[in-house]
mmCIF file as gemmi writes it, N, C-alpha and C atoms, coordinates in Angstrom:
data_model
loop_
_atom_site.group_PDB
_atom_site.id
_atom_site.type_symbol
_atom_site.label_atom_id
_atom_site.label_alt_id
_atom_site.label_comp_id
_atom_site.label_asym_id
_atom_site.label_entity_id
_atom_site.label_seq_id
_atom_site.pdbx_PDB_ins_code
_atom_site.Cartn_x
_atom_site.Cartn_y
_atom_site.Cartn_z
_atom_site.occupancy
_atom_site.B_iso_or_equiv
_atom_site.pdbx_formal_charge
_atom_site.auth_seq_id
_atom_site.auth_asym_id
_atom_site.pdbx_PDB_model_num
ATOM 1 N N . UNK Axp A 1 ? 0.84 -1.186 0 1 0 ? 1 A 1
ATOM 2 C CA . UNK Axp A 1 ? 0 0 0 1 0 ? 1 A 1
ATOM 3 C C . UNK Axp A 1 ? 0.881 1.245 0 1 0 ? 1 A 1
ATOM 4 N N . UNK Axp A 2 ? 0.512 2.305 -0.322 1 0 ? 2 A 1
ATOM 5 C CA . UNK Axp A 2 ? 0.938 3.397 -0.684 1 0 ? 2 A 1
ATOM 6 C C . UNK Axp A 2 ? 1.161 4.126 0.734 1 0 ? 2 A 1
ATOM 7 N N . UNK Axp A 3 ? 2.38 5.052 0.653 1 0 ? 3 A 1
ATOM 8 C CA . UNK Axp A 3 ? 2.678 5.757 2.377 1 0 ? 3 A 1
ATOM 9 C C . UNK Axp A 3 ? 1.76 7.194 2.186 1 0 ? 3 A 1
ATOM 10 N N . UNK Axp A 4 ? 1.028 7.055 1.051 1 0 ? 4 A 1
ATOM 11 C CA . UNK Axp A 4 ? 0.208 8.289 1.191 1 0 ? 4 A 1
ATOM 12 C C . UNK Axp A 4 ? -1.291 8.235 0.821 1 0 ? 4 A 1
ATOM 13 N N . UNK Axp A 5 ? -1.862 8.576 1.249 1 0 ? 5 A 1
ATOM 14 C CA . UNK Axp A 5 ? -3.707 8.587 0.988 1 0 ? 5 A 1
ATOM 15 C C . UNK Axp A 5 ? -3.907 9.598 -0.316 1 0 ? 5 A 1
ATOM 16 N N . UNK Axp A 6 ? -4.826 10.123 -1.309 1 0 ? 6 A 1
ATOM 17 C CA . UNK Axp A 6 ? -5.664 10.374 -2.286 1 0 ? 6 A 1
ATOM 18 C C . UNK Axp A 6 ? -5.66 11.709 -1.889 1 0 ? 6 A 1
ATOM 19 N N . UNK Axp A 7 ? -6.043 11.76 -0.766 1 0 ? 7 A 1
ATOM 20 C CA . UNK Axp A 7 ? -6.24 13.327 -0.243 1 0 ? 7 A 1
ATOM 21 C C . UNK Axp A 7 ? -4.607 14.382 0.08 1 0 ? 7 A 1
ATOM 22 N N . UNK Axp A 8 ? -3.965 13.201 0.158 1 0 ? 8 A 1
ATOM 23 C CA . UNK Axp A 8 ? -2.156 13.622 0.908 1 0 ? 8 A 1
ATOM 24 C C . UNK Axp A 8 ? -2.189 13.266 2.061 1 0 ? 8 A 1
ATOM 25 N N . UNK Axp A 9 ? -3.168 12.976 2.929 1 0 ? 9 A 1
ATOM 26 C CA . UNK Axp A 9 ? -2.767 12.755 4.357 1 0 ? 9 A 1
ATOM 27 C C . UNK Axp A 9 ? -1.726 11.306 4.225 1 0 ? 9 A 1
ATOM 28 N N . UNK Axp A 10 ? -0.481 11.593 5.206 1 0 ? 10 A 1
ATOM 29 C CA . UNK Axp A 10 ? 0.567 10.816 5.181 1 0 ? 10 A 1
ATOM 30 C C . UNK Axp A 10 ? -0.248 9.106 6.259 1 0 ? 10 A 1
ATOM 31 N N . UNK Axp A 11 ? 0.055 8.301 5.286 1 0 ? 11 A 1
ATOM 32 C CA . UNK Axp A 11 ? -0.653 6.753 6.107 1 0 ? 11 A 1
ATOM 33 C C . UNK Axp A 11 ? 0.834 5.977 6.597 1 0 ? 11 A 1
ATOM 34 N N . UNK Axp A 12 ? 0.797 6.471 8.272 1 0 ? 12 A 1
ATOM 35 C CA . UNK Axp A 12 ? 2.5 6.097 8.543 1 0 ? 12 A 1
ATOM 36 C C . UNK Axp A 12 ? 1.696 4.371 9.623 1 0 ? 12 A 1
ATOM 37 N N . UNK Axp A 13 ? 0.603 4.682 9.935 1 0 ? 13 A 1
ATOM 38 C CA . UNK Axp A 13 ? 0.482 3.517 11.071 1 0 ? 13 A 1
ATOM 39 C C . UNK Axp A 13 ? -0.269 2.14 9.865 1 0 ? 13 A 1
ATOM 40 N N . UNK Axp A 14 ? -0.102 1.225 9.699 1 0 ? 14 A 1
ATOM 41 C CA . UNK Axp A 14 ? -0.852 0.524 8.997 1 0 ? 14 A 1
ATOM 42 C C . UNK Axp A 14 ? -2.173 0.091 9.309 1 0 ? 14 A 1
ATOM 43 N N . UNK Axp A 15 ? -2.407 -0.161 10.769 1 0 ? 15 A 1
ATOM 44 C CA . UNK Axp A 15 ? -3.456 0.216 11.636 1 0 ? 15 A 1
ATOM 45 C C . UNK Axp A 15 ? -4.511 0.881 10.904 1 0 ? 15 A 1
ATOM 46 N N . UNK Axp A 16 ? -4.322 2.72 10.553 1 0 ? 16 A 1
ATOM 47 C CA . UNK Axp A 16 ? -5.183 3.539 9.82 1 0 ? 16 A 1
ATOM 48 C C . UNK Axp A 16 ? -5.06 3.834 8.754 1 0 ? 16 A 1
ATOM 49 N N . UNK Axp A 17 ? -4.878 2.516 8.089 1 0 ? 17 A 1
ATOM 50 C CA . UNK Axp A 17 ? -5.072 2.359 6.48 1 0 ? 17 A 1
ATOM 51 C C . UNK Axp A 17 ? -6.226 1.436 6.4 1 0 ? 17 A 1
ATOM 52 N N . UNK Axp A 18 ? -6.957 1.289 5.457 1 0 ? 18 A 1
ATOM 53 C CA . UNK Axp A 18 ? -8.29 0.692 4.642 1 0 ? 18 A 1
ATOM 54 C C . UNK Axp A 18 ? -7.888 0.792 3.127 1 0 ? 18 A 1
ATOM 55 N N . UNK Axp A 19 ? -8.364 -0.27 2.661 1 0 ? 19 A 1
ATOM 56 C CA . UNK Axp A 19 ? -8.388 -0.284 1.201 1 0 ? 19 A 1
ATOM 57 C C . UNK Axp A 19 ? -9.453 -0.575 0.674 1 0 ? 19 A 1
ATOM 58 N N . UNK Axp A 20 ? -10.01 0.137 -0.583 1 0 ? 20 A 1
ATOM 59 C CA . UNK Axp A 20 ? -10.989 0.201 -1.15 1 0 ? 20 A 1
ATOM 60 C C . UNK Axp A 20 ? -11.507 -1.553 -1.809 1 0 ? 20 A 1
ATOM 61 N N . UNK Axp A 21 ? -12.169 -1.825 -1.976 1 0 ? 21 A 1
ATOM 62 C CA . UNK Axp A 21 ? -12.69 -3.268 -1.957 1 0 ? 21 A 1
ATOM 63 C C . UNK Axp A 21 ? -13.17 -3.257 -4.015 1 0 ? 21 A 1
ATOM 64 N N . UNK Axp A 22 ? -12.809 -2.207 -4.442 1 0 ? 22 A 1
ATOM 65 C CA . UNK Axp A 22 ? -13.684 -1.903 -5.73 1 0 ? 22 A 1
ATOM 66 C C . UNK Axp A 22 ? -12.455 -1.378 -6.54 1 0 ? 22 A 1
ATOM 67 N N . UNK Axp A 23 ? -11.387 -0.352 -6.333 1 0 ? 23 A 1
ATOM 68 C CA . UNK Axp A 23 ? -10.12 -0.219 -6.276 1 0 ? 23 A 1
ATOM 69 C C . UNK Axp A 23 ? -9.199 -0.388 -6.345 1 0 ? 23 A 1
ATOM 70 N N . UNK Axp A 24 ? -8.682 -1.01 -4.713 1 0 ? 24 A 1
ATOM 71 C CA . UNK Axp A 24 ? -7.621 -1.388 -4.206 1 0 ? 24 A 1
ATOM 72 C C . UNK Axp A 24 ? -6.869 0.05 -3.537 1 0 ? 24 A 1
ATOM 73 N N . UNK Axp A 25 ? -7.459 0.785 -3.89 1 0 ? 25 A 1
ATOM 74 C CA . UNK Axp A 25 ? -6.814 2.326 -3.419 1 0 ? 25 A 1
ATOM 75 C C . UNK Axp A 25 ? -6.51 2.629 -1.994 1 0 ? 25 A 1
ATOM 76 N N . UNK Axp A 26 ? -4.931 2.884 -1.283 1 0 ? 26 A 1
ATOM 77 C CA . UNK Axp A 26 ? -5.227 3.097 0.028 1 0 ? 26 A 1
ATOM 78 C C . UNK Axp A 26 ? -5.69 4.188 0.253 1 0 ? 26 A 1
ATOM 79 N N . UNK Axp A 27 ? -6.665 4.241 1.814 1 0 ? 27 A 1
ATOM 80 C CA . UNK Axp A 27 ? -7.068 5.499 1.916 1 0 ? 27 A 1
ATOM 81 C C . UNK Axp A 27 ? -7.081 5.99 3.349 1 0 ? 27 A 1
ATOM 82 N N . UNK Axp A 28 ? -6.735 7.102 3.913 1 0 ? 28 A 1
ATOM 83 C CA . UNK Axp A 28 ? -7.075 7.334 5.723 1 0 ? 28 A 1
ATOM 84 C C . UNK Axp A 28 ? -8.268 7.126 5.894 1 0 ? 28 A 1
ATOM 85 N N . UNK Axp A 29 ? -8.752 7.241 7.239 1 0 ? 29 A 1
ATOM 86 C CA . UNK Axp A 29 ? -10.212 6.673 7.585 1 0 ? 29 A 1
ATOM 87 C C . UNK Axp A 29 ? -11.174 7.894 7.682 1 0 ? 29 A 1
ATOM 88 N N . UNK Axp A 30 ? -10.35 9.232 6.571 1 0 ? 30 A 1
ATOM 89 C CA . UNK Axp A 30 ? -11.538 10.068 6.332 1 0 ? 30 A 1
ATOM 90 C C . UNK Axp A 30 ? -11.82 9.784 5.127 1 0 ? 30 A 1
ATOM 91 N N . UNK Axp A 31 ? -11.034 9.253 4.422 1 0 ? 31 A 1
ATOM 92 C CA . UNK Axp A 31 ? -11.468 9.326 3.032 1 0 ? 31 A 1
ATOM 93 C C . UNK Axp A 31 ? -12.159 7.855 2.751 1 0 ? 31 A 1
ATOM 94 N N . UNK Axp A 32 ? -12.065 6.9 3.773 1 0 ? 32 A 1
ATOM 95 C CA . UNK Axp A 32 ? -12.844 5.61 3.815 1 0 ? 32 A 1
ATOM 96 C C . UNK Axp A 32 ? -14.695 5.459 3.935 1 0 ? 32 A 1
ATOM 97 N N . UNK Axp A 33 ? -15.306 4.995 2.583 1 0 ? 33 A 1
ATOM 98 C CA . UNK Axp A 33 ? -16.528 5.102 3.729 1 0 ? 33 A 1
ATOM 99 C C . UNK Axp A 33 ? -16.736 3.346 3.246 1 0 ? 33 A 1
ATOM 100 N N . UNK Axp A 34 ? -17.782 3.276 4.751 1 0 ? 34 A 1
ATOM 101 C CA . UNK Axp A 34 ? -18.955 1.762 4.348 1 0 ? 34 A 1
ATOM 102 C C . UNK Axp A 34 ? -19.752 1.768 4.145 1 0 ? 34 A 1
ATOM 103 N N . UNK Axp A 35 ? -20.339 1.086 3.418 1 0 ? 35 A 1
ATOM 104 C CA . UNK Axp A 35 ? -21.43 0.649 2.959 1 0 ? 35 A 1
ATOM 105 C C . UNK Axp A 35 ? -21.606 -0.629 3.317 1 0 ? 35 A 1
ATOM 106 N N . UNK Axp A 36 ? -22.559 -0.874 3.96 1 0 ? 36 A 1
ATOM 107 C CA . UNK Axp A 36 ? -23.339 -2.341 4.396 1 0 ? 36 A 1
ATOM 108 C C . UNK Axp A 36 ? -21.496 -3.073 4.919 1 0 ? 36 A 1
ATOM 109 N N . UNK Axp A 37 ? -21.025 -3.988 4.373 1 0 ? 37 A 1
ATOM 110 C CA . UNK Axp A 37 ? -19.815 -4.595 4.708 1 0 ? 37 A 1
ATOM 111 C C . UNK Axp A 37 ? -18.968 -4.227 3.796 1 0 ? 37 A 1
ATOM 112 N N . UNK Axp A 38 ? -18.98 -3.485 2.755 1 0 ? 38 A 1
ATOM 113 C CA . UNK Axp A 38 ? -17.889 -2.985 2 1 0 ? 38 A 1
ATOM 114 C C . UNK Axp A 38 ? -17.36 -1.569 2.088 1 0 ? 38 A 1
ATOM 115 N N . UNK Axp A 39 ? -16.089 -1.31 2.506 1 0 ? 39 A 1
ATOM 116 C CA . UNK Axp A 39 ? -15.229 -0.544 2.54 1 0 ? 39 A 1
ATOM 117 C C . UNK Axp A 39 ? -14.821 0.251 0.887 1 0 ? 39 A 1
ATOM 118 N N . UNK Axp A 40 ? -15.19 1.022 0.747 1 0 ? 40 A 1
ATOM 119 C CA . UNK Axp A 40 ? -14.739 2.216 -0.923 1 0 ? 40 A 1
ATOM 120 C C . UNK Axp A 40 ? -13.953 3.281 -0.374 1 0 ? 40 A 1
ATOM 121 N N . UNK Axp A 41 ? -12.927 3.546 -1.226 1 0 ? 41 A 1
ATOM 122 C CA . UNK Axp A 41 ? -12.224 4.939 -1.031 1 0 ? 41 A 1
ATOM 123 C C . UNK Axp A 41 ? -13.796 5.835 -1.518 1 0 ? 41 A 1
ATOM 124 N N . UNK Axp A 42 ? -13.465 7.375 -1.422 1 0 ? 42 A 1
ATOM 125 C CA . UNK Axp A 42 ? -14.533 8.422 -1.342 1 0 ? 42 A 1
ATOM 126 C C . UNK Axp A 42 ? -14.63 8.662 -2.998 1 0 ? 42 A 1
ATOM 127 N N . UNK Axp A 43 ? -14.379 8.118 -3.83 1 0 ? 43 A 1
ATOM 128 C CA . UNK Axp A 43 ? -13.824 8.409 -5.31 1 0 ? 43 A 1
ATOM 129 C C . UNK Axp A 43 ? -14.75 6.918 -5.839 1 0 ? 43 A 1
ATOM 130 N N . UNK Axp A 44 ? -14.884 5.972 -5.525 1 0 ? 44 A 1
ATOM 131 C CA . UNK Axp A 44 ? -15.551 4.515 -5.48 1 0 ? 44 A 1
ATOM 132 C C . UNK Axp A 44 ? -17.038 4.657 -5.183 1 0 ? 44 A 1
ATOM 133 N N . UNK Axp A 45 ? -16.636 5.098 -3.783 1 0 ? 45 A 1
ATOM 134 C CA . UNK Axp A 45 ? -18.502 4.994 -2.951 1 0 ? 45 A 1
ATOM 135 C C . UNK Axp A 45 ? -19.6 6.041 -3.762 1 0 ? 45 A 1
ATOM 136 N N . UNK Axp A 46 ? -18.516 7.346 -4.397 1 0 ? 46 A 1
ATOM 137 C CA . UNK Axp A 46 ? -19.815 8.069 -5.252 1 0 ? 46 A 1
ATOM 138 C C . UNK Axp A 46 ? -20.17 7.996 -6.43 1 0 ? 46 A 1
ATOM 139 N N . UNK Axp A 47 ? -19.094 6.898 -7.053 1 0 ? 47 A 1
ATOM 140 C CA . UNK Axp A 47 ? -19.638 5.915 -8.032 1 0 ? 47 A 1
ATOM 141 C C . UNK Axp A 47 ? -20.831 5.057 -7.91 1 0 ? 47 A 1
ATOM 142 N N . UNK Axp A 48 ? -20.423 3.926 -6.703 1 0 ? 48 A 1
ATOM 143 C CA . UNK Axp A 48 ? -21.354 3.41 -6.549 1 0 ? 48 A 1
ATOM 144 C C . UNK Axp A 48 ? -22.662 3.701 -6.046 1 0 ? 48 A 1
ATOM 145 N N . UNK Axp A 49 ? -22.905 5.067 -5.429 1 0 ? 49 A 1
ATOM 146 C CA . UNK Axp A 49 ? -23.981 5.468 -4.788 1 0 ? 49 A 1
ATOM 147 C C . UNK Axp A 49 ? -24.641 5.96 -6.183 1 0 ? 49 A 1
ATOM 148 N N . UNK Axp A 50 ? -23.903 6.728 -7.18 1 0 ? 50 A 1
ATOM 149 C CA . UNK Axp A 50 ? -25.062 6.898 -7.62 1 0 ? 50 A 1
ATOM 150 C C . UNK Axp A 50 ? -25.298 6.117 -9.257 1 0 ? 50 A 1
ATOM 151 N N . UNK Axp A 51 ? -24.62 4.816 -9.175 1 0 ? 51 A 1
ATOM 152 C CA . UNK Axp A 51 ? -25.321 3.773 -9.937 1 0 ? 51 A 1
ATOM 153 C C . UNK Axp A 51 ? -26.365 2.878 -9.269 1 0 ? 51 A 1
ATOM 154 N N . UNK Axp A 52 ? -26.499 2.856 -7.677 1 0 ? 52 A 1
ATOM 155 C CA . UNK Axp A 52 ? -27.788 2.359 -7.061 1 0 ? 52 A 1
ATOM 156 C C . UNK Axp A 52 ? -28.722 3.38 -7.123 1 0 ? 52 A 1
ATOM 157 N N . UNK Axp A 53 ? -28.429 5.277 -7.279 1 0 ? 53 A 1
ATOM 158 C CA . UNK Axp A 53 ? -29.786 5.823 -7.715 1 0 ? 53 A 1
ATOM 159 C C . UNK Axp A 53 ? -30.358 5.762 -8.757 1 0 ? 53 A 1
ATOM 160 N N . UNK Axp A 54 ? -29.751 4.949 -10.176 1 0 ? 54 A 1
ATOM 161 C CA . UNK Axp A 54 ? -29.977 5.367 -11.271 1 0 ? 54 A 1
ATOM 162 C C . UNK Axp A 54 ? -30.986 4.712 -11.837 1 0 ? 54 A 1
C-alpha cells in the first residue's frame, strides 16, 4: 500500500489504512466510507452510490 492517501494525508500507522474493496486504493479513515460490509475509497462509494440511484 501506498505511504500516502488520495487526499495527501501521510498513512505512517498501517493500523489507519483501509483499502478500497472496488479499487484497491489506500485510503485514511476520512477518506474511507462503508457501505453495508464494503469498505470504498470516497472516489468509489460516489460511483457506486449513484449507480444504485440510477
Amino acid at each position: 500500500m501506498n505511504a500516502t492517501c488520495e487526499c495527501g494525508m501521510t498513512l505512517e500507522a498501517p493500523s489507519r489504512r483501509t483499502g478500497c474493496q472496488e479499487c484497491g486504493t489506500a485510503g485514511c479513515r476520512s477518506c474511507s466510507i462503508e457501505m453495508g460490509t464494503i469498505t470504498y475509497c470516497r472516489w468509489c462509494a460516489t460511483s457506486v452510490a449513484q449507480s444504485h440511484t440510477a
